[in-house]
C-alpha positions in Angstrom: 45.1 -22.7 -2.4 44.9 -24.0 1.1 46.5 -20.0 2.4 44.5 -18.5 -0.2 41.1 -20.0 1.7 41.7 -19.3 5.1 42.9 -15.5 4.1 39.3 -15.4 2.4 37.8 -17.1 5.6 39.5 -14.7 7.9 38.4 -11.8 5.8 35.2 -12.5 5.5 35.3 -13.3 9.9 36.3 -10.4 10.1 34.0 -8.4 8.3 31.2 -10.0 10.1 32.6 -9.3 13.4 33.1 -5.2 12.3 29.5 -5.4 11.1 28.5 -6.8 14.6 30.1 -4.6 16.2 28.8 -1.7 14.1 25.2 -2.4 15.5 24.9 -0.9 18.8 26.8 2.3 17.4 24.0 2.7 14.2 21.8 0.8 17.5 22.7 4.1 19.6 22.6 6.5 16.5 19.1 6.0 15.9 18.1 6.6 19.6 19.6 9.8 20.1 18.6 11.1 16.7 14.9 9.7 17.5 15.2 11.9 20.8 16.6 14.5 19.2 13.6 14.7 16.8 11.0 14.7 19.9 12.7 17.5 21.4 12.8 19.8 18.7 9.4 19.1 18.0 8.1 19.7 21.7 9.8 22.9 21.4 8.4 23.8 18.1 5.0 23.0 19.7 5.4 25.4 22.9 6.7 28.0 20.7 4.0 28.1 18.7 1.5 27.7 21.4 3.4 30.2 23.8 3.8 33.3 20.5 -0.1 32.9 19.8 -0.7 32.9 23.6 1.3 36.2 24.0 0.1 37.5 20.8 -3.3 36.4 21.5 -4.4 36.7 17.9 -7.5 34.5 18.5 -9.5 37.9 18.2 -8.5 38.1 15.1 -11.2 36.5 12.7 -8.6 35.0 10.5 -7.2 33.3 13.1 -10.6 31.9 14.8 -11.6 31.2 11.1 -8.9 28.8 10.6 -9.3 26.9 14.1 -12.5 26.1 13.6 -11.8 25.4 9.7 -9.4 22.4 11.1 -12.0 21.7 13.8 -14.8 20.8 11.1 -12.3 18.9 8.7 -10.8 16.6 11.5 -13.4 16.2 13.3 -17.3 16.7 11.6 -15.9 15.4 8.3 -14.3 12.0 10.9 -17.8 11.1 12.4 -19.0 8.7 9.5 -16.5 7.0 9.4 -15.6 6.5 13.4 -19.4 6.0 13.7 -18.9 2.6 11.4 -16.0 2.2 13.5 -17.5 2.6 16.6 -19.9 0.3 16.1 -18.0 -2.7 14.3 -15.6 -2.5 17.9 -18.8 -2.2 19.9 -20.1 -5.0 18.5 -17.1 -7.2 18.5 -16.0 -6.9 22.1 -19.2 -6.2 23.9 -21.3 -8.9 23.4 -18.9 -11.4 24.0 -17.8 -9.8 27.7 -21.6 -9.5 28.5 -21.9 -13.0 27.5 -18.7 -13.8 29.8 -20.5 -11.6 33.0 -20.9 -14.5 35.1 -17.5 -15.5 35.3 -16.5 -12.0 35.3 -18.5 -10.9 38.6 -20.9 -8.4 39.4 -22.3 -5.8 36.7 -19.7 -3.3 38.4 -16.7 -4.5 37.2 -18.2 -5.9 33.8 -18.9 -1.9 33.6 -15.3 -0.6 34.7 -13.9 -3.5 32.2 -16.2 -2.3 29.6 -15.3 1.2 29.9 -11.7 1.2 30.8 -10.9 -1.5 28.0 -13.3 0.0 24.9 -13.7 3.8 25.4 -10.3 4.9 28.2 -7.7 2.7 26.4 -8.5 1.5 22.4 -11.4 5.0 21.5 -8.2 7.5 22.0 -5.9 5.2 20.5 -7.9 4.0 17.4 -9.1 7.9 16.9 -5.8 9.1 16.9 -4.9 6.6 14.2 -7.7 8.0 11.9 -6.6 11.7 12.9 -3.4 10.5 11.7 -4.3 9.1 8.7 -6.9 11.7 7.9 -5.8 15.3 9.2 -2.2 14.2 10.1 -1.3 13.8 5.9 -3.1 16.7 4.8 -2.2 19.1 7.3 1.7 17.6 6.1 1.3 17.7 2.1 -0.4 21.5 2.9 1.9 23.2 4.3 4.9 21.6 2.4 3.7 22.9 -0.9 3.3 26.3 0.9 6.7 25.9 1.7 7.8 25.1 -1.3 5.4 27.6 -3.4 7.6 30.2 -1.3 4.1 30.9 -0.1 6.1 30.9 3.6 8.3 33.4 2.6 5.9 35.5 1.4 4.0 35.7 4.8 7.4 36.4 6.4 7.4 39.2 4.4 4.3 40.7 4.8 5.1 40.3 8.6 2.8 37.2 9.4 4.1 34.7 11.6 3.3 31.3 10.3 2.6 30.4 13.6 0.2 32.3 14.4 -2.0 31.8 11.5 -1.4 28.4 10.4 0.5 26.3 13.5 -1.2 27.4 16.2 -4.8 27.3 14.7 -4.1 23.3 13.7 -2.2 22.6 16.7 -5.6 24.0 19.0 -8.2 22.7 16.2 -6.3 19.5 16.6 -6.3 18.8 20.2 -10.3 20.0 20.5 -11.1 17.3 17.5 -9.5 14.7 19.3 -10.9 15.0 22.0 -14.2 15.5 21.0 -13.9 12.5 18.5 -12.8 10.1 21.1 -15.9 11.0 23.7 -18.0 10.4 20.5 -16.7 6.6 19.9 -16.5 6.0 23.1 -20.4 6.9 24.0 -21.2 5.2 20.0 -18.9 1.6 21.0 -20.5 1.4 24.3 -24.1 2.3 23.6 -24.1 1.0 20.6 -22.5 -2.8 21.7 -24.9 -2.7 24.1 -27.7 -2.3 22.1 -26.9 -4.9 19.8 -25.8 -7.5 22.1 -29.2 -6.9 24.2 -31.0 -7.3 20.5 -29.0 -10.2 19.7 -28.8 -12.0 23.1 -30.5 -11.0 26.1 -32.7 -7.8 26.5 -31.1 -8.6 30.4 -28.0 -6.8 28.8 -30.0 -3.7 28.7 -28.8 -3.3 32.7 -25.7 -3.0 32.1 -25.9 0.4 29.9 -27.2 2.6 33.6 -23.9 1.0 35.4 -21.6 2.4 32.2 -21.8 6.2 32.8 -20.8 5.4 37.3 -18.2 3.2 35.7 -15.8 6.6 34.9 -14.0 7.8 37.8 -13.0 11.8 38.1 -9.4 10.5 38.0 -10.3 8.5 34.7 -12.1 11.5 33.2 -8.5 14.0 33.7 -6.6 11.5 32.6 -8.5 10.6 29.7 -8.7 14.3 28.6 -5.2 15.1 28.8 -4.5 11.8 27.2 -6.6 12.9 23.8 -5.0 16.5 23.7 -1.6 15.5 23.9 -2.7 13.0 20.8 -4.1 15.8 18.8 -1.0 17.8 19.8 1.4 15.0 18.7 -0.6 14.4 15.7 -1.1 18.2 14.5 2.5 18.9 15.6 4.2 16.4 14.0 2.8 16.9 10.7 3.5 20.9 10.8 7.3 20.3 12.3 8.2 18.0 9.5 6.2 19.8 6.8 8.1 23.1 7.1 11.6 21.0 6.9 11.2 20.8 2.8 13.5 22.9 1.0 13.7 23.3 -2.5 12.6 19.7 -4.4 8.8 18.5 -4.8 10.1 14.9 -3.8 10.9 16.3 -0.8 6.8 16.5 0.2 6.0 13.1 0.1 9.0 12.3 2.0 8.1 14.6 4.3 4.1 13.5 4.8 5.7 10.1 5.4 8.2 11.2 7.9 5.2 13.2 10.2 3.3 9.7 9.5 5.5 7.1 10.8 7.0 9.6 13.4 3.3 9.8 14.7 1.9 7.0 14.5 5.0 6.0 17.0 4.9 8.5 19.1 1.2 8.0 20.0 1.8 4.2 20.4 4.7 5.3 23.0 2.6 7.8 24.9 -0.5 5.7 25.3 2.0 2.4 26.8 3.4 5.4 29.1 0.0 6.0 30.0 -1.1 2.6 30.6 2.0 2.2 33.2 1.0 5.3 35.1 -2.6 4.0 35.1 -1.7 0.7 36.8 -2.7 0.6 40.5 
């Protein structure tokens, strides 16, 4: 009994010790297949982008039609809800950093701190999240079920790139809603915490609001564009890349709209950390 036991002992210390050691190699697995991934999806972007440049099939009305389609549903269709938004994160961080000013320092930096912290950093963030949710999915379950409709084929066929018509346009319309979404909760957190907080507190608060727009540096204003188009790009991208992988079987859409979700919800919380790093002074 006494062999039997330590055999079982030393079996089980050794499986342990293989499943330890088995980490870093799944560990190292997951890295190079998670590069892997961003890699062929960068290049499926440029492709894209590069063909419809070359092409230049935005005179085409189908084409313009379907960039400003995905224009109006990511971004018109957005503002009610990242007006609520907006306004709930206004509301919750301004008033209590106004109230804060005199241990803060001059209205200057109260501005920049404003600014930087609430429309530079969280407005591209948070309205990348809501493209994600909102654009990100669709975009994902639409073009799977072309894909799987043999609707894809059919184009390919007729000689229409998929690119051209149904990439490029998202990947453009995207990038412009993004961008144009994240100005709007930015100008709709800041105005708007201001207003309340000088209802709520102290019309003196009312200051501060002048000081906001001298707050934005040229540097701040490049960086903060290229920061939202590479979000829409990520976000439209990702969602297009992962659709057109499904091959044959309808479970194969959902998997796929959660693969483009998870993938970008992490690549836009990797980009905007590399972009707070290069920000630093």
């Amino acid at each position: 009994m006494g062999d039997a036991g330590s055999q079982a002992q030393a079996m089980g210390s050794s499986t342990a010790a293989r499943r330890l050691i088995a980490v870093p190699g799944a560990l190292g697995r997951n890295v190079v297949a998670s590069l892997l991934f961003v890699v062929d999806l960068v290049t499926f972007m440029l492709q894209a982008l590069l063909h419809w440049w070359q092409r230049s099939p935005i005179r085409n009305r189908a084409t313009r039609r379907a960039v400003v389609v995905q224009i109006l549903f990511s971004g018109i269709d957005a503002l009610p809800l990242l007006l609520l938004i907006g306004l709930a994160m206004g509301m919750a961080l301004t008033p209590p950093l106004l109230m804060a000013g005199n241990s803060i320092g001059e209205s200057e930096e109260l501005a920049r701190l404003l600014v930087v912290g609430l429309a530079l950093q969280l407005g591209p963030l948070l309205t990348a999240l809501i493209l994600i949710g909102r654009s990100g999915s669709a975009i994902a379950v639409d073009l799977a079920q072309m894909k799987l409709n043999r609707e894809v084929a059919a184009l390919d066929l007729l000689g229409i790139r998929l690119t051209d018509y149904f990439v490029a346009p998202r990947l453009i319309g995207g990038a412009i809603a993004q961008l144009a979404l994240s100005i709007y909760f930015g100008a709709v957190a800041l105005i708007g915490g201001g207003l309340v907080s000088a209802l709520v507190f102290s019309a003196e608060h009312l200051a501060l609001l002048p000081a906001l727009a001298g707050a934005i540096t040229p540097g701040d204003g490049a960086i903060f564009v290229i920061k939202n188009l590479i979000f829409g790009l990520i976000v439209t991208g990702t969602a297009c890349f992962c659709a057109l992988k499904v091959e044959v079987s309808r479970t194969e859409v959902p998997q796929r709209t959660q693969q483009a979700i998870a993938s970008s919800y992490a690549l836009v919380f990797v980009i905007a950390a590399l972009f707070s790093l290069l920000e630093l002074p």
